[in-house]
C-alpha positions in Angstrom: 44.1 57.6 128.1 41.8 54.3 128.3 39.6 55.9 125.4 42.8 57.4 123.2 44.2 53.8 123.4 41.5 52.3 122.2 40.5 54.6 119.6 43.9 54.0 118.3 43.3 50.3 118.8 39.6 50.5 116.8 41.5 52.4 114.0 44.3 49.7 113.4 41.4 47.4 113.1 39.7 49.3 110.3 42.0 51.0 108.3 43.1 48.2 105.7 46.0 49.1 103.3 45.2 52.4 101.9 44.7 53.7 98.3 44.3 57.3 97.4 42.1 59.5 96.1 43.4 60.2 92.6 43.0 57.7 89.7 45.0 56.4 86.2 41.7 58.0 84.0 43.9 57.0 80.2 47.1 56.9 78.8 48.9 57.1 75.3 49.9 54.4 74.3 46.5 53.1 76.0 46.4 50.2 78.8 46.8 46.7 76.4 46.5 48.9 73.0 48.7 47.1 70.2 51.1 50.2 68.0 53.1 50.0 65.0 55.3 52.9 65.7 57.7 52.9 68.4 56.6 55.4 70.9 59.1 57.8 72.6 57.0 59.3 75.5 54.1 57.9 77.7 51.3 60.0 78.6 49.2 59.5 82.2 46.5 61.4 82.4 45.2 61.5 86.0 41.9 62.9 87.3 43.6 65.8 89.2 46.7 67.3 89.1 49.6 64.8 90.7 53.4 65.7 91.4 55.8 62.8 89.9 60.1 62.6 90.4 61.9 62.0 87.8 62.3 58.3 88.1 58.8 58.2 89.0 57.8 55.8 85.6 59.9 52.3 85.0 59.3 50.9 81.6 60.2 47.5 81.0 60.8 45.4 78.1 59.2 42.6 77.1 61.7 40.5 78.6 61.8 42.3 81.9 64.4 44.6 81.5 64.6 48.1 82.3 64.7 50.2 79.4 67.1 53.2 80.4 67.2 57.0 80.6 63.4 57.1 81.3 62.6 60.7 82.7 59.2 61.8 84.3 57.6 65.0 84.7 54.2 66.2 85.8 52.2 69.2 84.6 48.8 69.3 86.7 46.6 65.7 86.1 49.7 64.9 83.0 52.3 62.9 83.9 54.9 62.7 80.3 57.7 60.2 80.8 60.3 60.5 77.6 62.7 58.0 76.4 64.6 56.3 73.2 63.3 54.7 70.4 61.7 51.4 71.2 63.6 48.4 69.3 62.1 45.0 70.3 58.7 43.7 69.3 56.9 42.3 72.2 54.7 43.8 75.4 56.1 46.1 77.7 55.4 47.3 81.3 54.6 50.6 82.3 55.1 50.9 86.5 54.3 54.2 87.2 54.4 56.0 90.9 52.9 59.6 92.0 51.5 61.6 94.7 48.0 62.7 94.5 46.9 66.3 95.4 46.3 65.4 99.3 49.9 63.8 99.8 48.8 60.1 99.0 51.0 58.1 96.9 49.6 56.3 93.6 51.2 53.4 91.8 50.1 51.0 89.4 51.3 48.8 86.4 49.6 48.3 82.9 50.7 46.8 79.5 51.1 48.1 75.9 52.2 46.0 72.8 54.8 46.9 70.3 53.5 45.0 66.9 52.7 42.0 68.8 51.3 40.8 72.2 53.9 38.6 74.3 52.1 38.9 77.7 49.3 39.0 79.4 50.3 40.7 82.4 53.0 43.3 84.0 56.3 41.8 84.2 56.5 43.7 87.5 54.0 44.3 90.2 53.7 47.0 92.6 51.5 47.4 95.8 49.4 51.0 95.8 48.6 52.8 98.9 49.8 55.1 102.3 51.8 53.3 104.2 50.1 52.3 107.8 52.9 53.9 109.9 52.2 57.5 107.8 48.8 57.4 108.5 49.1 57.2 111.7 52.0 59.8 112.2 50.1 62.3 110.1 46.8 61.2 112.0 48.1 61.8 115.6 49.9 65.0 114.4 46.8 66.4 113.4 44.9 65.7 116.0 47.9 66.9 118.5 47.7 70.2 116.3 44.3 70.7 116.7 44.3 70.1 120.2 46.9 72.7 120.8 45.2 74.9 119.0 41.8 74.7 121.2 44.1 75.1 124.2 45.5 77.8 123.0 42.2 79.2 123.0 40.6 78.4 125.8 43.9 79.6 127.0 43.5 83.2 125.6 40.1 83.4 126.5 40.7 82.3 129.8 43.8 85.0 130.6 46.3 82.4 131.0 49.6 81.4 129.6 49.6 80.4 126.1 53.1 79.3 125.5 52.7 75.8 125.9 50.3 75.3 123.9 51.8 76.7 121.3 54.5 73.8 121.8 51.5 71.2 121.0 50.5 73.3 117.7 54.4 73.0 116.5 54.7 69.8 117.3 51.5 67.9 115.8 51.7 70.4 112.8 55.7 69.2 112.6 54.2 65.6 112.8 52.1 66.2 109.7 54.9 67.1 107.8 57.0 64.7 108.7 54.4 61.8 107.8 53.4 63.8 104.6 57.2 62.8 103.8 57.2 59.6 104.9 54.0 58.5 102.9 55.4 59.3 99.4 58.5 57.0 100.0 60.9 58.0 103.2 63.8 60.4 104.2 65.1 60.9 100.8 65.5 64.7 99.3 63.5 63.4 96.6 60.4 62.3 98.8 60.8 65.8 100.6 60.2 67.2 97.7 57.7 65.4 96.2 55.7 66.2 99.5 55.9 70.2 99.7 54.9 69.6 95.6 51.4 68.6 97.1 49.4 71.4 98.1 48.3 69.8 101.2 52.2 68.9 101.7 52.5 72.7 101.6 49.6 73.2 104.3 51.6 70.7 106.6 54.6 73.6 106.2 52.5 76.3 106.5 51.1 75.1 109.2 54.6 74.4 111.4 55.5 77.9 110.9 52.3 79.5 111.9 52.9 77.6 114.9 56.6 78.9 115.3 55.0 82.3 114.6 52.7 82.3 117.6 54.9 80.6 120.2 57.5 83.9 119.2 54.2 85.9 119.6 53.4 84.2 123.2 56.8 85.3 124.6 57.3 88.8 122.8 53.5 89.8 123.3 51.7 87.2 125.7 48.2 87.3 124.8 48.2 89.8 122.5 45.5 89.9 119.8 48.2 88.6 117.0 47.9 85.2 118.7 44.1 85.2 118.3 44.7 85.8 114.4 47.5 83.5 114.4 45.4 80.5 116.0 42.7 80.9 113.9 45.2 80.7 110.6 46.6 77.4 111.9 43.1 76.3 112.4 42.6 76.9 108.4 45.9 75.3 107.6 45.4 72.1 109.2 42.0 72.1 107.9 43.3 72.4 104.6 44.7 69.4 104.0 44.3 65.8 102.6 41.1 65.5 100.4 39.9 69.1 101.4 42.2 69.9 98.8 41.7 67.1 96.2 38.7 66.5 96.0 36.4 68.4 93.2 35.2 71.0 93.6 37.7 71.6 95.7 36.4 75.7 96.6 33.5 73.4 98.4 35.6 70.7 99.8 38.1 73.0 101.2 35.2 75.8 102.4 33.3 72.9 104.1 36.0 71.3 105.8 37.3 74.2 107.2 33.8 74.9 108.2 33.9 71.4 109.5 37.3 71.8 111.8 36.7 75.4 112.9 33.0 74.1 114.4 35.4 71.3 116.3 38.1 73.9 117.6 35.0 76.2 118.8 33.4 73.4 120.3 36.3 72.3 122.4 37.3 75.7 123.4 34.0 75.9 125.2 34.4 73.1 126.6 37.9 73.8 127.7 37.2 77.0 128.9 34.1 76.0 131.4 36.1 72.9 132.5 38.8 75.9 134.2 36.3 78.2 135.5 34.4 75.5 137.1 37.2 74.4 139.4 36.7 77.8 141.1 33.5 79.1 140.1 30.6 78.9 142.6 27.0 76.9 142.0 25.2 80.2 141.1 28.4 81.4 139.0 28.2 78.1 136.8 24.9 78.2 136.0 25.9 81.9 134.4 28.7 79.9 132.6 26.4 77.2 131.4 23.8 79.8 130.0 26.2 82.0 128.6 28.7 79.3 126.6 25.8 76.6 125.4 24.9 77.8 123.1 28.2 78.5 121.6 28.8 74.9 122.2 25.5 73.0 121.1 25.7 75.7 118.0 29.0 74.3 117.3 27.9 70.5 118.1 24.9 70.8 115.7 27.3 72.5 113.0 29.9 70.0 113.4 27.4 67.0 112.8 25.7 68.4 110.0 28.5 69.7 108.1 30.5 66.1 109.3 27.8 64.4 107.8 27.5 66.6 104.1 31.0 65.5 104.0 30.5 62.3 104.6 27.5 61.6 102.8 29.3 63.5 99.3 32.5 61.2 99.6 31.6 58.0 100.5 27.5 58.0 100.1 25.0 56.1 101.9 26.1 52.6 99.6 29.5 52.6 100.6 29.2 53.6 104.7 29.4 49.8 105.7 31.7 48.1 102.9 34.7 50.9 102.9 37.5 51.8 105.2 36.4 55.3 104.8 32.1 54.5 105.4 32.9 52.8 108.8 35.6 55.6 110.1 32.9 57.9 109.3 30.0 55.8 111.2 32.7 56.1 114.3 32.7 59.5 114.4 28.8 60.2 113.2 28.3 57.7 116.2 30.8 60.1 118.7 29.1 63.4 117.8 25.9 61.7 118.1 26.9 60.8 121.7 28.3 64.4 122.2 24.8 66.1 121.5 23.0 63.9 123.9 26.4 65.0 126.9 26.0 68.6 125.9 22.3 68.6 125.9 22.4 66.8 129.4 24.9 69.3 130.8 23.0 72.1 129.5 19.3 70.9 130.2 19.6 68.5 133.1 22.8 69.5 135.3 23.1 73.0 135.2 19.5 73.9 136.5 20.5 71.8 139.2 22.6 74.6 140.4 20.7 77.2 140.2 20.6 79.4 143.4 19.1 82.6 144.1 21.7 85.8 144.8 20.9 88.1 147.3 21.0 91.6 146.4 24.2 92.8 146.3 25.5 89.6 144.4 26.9 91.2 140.9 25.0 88.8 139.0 26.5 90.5 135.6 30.0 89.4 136.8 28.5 85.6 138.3 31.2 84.2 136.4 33.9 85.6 137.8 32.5 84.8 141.3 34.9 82.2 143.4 33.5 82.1 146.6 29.7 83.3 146.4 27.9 81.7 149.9 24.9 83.5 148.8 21.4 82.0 148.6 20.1 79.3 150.8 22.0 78.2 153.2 25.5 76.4 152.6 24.1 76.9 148.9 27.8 78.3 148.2 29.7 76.7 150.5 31.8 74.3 148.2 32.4 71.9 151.2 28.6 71.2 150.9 27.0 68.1 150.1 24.1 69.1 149.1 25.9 71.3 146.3 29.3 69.3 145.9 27.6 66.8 144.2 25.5 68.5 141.6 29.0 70.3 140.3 31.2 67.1 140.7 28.5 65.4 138.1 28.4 68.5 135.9 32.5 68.4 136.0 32.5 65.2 135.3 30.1 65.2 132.3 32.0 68.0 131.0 35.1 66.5 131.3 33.6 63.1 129.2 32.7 65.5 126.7 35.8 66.8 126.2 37.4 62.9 125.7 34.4 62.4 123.3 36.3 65.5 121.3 39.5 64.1 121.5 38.5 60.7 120.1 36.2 62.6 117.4 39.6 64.4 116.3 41.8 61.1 116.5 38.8 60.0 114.0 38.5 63.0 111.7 42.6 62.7 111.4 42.6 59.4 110.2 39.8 60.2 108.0 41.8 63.1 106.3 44.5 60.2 105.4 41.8 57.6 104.6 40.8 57.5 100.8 36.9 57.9 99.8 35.6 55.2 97.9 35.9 56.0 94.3 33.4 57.0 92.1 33.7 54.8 88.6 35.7 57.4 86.6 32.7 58.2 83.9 29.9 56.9 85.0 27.8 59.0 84.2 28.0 57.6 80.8 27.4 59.2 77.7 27.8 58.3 74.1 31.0 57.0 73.4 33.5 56.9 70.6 37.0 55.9 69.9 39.5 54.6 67.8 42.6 52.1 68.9 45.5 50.5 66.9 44.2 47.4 65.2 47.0 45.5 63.2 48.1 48.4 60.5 45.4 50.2 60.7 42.9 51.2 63.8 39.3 50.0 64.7 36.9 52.7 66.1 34.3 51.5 68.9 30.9 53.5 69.2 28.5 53.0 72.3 25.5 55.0 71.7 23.5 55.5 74.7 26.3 54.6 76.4 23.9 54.2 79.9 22.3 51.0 81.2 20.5 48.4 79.3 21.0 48.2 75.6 23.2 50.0 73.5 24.1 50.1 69.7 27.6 49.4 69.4 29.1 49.9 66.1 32.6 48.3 65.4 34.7 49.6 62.3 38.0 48.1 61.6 39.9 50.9 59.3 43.1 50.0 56.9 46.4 52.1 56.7 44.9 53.6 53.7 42.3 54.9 55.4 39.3 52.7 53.9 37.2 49.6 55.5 39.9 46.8 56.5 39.7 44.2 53.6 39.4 40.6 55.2 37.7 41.4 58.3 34.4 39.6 58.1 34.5 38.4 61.7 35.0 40.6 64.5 33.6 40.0 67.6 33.0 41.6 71.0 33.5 40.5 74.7 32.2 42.6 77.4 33.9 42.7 81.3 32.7 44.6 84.3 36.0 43.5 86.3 34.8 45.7 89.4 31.3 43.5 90.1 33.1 40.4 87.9 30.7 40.7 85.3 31.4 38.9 82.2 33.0 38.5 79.7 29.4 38.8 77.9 29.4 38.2 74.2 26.7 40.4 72.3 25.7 38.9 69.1 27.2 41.0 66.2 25.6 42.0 63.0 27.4 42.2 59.5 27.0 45.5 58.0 29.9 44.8 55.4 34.0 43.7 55.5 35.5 45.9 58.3 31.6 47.3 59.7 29.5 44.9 61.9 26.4 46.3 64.7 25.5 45.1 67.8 23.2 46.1 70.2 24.4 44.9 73.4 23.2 44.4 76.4 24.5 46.7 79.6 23.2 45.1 83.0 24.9 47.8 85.1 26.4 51.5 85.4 30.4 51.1 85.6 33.5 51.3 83.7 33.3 48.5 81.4 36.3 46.8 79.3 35.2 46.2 75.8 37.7 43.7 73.8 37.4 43.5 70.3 38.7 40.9 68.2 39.2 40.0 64.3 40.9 36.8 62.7 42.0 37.9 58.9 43.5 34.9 58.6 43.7 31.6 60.3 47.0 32.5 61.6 46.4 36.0 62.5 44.4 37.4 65.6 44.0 41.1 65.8 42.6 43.0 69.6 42.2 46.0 70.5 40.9 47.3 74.3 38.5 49.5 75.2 37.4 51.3 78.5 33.9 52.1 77.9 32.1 54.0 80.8 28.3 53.4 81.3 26.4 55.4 83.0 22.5 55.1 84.7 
């Protein structure tokens, strides 16, 4: 209880407010773009698919009110929001809200201009990110789940009751359901819908009624072979869930991750199992246990740390383990299993020869385990009440049993990290030649990066009329470069005339990222014209 507290405390102290996984990668009309035409629909493309309600995007006008009868709807990573004509000149607000593939909920806030810029920020703010209290309900759920289904198990290995257990599965899996709802905004029909929209919303419900299924299985058929298959499909189901679903490619994700939680489950049903037998098995019948589960439980140790750390290592990498909320969750529990290999290789190495006793001849040394009251060997060597052996099982009962808390707190972990988001990668950065053309007064101005990596780059900036020619009057346009995410900038490359409307630069890159390029023109003293670019660059 000590340990589960603190755990619980450790994870309050690092989790800070929570983003998700899925990301705002462009838009039409595009994040501070300038248009001529009225739009009637927004477009949000996402980089995966995101489930949105129908009030899910707010436009606001450019003096802060709501323009009306704005409806939302979501096909895969596009989010289209339709609505009347625009009438007033100005900048409005887009606040837009969604739920990401793992059941996190997205929200941010950009600008677009309607003929001319009025702002130079939302007129509305909004915070992004899981609330604490779902985390936490969808954390302990899971781990409550999981560590029903190990009993359950053990249980069924074991030849005991299962039923209760069962209760623990239906109850952490009805958890995780419950918090999925509460994340993407409460109680509302709206918000239970939203969640089963997500497909690991849907795990969370798939997962309660495999539950329900077995605990009806326990009562009509107790420890019949349907509960085996029924355990190991909520096993899968609560593995499938959060970014094991979301995150690309999600066939590995998903197939590693289950991988990952089906290593855990085995490796807590050994130890589970030998905990029971021990309290009645003799010296010489424990060392049978010992030889016969270890290896089921190293092998699953091993597998569990090398598959936790693949994980690990693909969503948050070695530069982000000490600066993210995700890195340092994942240090916890690289630091637990670490512990549990050294426990398991005591117990199996260190203790358990300890026991060892020699049988005499008619001992059944096939059927050791079952053994409950074995005074064979040397003398008092069975006898329980013995000092001489008491001890040697108490400390191997006792490391067992530590083991076992190290697995609870390594599931409390992996919960939280389920809910956590991984740092993001820079949408694009892996760079590329780039090209592109925005609204630019009437007419547009296309923006070429060409390596479009880091270092120097030969941008070429066209400014193009309504007629479809070279912008007459432009003779100045300029560039300002901004890495926001490092606060790099605004850098101001030197620009070449090529002719009215063309000028070159090669500018200067200093590092990989998504960079803002803002390009500028003044046709007449009176008269500014910008247009935004998102330029990713790449190594």
């Amino acid at each position: 209880m000590v340990v589960a507290l603190a755990t619980v405390v450790g994870i309050l102290v690092l989790v800070d407010p929570v983003g998700a996984h899925a990301l705002l990668a462009g838009s039409s009309p595009a994040n501070d773009a300038v248009v001529e035409v009225p739009p009637t629909e927004l477009l949000l493309e996402f980089d995966e698919a995101v489930e949105v309600a129908t009030d899910g995007v707010r436009l606001l006008d450019p003096s802060g009110g709501e323009v009306p009868d704005v409806v939302a709807s979501a096909s895969g990573p596009t989010v289209r929001a339709r609505f009347g004509a625009l009438e007033q000149s100005g900048s409005y607000t887009v606040n837009w809200a969604a739920v990401s593939a793992d059941g996190h909920p997205i929200r941010g806030a950009y600008l677009f201009h309607l003929r001319e810029r009025t702002l130079d920020a939302p007129a509305a703010t909004v915070e992004s990110g899981t609330p604490l209290s779902a985390i936490l309900v969808r954390s302990f759920g899971a781990a409550l789940a999981l560590a029903g289904v190990v009993a359950v198990f053990a249980a069924w290995f074991g030849g005991t009751s299962t039923r209760r257990r069962w209760i623990a599965v239906l109850v952490g899996a009805a958890l995780g359901a419950f918090g999925a709802v509460l994340a993407v905004g409460g109680l509302s029909g709206g918000s239970l819908r939203l969640a089963m929209d997500t497909t690991s919303g849907r795990m969370t419900l798939v997962a309660t009624l495999v539950a329900v299924a077995g605990l009806v299985a326990s009562r009509v058929r107790p420890n019949g072979h349907a509960e085996l298959a029924l355990a190991s499909a909520a096993t899968v189901a609560l593995a499938a869930q959060g970014h094991a679903v979301s995150i690309p490619p999600v066939a590995l994700s998903a197939g590693l991750t289950v991988l990952h939680v089906a290593a855990a489950v085995t490796w807590g049903t050994t130890l589970v199992w030998f905990e029971r037998r021990s309290r009645t098995a003799s010296p010489f019948a424990l060392v049978s246990i010992v030889r016969r589960s270890s290896p089921w439980g190293i092998g699953a140790v091993v597998l569990l740390a090398v598959s936790g750390a693949a994980l690990t290592i693909d969503r948050a990498g070695f530069d982000e383990l000490t600066s993210s909320t995700y890195g340092r969750l994942s240090l916890v529990k690289v630091a637990l299993l670490a512990v549990a290999v050294v426990v398991a290789a005591r117990n199996r190495w260190w203790l358990a020869p300890r026991l060892d006793v020699t049988p005499t001849d008619d001992a059944d040394v096939t059927d050791a385990a079952d053994v409950t009251d074995d005074t064979s060997g040397p003398e008092g060597a069975g006898d329980p009440s013995s000092r001489t052996d008491r001890d040697p099982v108490a400390r191997l009962r006792g490391s067992v049993r530590a083991e076992v808390v190290v697995l609870a707190a390594a599931l409390l972990v992996g919960a939280v990290l389920a809910q956590v988001a991984p740092p993001a990668a820079p949408a694009g950065a892996t760079g590329g030649s780039f090209v592109e053309r925005m609204a630019f007064g009437d007419g547009e101005v296309e923006l070429t990066v060409d390596p479009g990596r880091r270092g120097t780059n030969e941008m070429h900036v066209i400014a193009i009329g309504a007629d479809g020619r070279l912008m007459a009057g432009i003779d100045d346009l300029t560039l300002a470069l901004t890495l926001p995410a490092d606060g790099v900038g605004p850098l101001a490359p030197e620009m070449q005339r090529i002719s009215t409307g063309h000028s070159v630069s090669y500018g200067e890159f200093p590092l990989a990222g998504e960079w803002t390029v803002e390009v500028t023109a003044r046709p007449s003293k009176f008269e500014e014209l910008r247009a935004t670019f998102t330029v990713p660059i790449g190594e």
